[in-house]
C-alpha positions as CSV (number, residue, x, y, z in Angstrom):
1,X,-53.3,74.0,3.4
2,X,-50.9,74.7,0.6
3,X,-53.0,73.6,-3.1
4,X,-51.6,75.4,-5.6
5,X,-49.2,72.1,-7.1
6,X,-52.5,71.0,-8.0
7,X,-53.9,74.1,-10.1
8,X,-50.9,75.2,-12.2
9,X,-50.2,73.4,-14.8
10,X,-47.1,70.9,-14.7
11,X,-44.0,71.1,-16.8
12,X,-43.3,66.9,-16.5
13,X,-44.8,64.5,-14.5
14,X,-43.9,60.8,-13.9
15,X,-44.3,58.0,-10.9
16,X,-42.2,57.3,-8.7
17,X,-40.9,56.3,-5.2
18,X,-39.2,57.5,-2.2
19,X,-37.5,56.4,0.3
20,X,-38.7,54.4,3.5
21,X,-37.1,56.8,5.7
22,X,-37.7,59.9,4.3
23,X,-41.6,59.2,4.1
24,X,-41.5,57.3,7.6
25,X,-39.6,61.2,9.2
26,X,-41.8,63.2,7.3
27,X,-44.8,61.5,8.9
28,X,-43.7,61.2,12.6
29,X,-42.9,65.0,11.8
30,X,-46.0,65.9,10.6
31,X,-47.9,64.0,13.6
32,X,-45.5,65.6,16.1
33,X,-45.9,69.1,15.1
34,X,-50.4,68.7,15.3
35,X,-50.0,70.2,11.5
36,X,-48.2,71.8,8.3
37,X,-44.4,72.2,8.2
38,X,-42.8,74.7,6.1
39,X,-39.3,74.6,6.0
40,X,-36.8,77.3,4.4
41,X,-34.3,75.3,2.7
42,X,-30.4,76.4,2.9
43,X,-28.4,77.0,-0.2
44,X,-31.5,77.2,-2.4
45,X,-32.3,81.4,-1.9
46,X,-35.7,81.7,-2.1
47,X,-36.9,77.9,-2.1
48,X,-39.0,76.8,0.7
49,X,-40.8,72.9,1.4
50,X,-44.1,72.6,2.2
51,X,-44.7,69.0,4.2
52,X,-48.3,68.1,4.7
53,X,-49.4,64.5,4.8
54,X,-50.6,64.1,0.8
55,X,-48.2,66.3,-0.8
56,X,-44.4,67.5,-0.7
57,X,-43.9,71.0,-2.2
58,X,-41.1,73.2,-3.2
59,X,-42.2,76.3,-3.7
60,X,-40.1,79.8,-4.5
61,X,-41.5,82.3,-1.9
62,X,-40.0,85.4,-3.8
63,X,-42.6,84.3,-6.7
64,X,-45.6,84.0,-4.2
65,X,-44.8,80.7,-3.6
66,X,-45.3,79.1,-6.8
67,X,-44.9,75.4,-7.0
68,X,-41.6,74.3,-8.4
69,X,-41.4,70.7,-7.8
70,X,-43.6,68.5,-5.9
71,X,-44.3,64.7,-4.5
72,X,-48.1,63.5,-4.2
73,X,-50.3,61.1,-4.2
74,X,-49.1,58.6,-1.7
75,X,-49.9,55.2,-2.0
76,X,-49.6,54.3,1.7
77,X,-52.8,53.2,2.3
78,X,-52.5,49.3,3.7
79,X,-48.9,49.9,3.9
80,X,-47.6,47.1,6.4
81,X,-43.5,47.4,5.3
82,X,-42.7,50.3,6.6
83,X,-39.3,49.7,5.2
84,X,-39.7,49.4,1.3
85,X,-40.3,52.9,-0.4
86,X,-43.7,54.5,-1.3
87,X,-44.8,54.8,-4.5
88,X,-46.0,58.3,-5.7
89,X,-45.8,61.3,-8.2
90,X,-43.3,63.7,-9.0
91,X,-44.6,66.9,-10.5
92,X,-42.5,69.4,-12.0
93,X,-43.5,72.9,-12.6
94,X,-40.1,74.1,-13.6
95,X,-37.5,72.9,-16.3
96,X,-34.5,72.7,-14.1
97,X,-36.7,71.4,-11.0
98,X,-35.4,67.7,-11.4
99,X,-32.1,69.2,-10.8
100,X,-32.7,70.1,-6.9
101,X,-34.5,67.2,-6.3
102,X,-32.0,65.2,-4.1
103,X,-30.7,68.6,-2.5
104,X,-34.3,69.0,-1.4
105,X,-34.7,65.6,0.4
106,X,-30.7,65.6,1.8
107,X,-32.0,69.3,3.4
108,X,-35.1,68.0,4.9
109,X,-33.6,64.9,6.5
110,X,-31.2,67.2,7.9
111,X,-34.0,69.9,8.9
112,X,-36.7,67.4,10.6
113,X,-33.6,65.8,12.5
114,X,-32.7,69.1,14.2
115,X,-36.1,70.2,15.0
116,X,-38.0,67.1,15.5
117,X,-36.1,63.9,16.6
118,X,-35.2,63.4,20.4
119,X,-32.0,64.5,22.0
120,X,-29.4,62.2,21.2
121,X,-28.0,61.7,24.1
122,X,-31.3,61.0,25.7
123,X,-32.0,57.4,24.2
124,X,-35.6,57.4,26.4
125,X,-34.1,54.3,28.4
126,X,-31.5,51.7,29.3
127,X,-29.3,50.1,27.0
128,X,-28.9,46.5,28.7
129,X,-26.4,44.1,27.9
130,X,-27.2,40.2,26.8
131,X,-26.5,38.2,29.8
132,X,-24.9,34.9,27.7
133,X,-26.8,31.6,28.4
């Protein structure tokens, strides 16, 4: 388990929310894969994203992964809308960090899509159409 966004010290720090189906993919993700996910995001060099289930990290793996931005602390405990966003904290541990922010999710979406989510031409049934009364 990756701790180190909690350790160094922060550059900004402010609350937050993200989306509804961001937090909803990372979860199923996480619960799918029995663990961590570290994904090595394209575009961004030496950026990686740490997923695990109280904290999203960026870290930069050619400076032993030090934390460049991260989300935390979660508030979907009782959470029974699974489609309004989550509230939680954004950390940043670099002054240009804010700037990759919505790359970061964008690349994710796309990442736990290809590895994760079922083949999509394989809907796991039947599509039946309304008979009309």
């Amino acid at each position: 388990m990756y701790t180190r966004h909690l350790e160094v010290p922060t550059y900004s720090r402010w609350n937050t929310a993200v989306d509804a189906l961001h937090y909803n993919h990372v979860c199923c993700s996480l619960k799918r894969s029995r663990g961590d996910i570290r994904l090595d995001l394209p575009g961004l060099r030496t950026l990686d994203l740490i997923l695990q289930e109280n904290a999203w990290v960026v870290v930069d793996r050619a400076f032993n992964d030090i934390p460049v931005v991260a989300w935390c602390d979660f508030q979907a405990a009782g959470r029974d809308n699974i489609h309004l966003p989550v509230r939680c904290m954004v950390r940043l541990f670099h002054a240009h960090g804010e700037l990759i922010m919505t790359r970061v999710l964008e690349a994710m979406e796309l990442l736990l899509g290809e590895q994760f989510d079922p083949d999509p031409g394989n809907l796991g049934g039947r599509i039946s159409p309304l008979k009309p009364r």
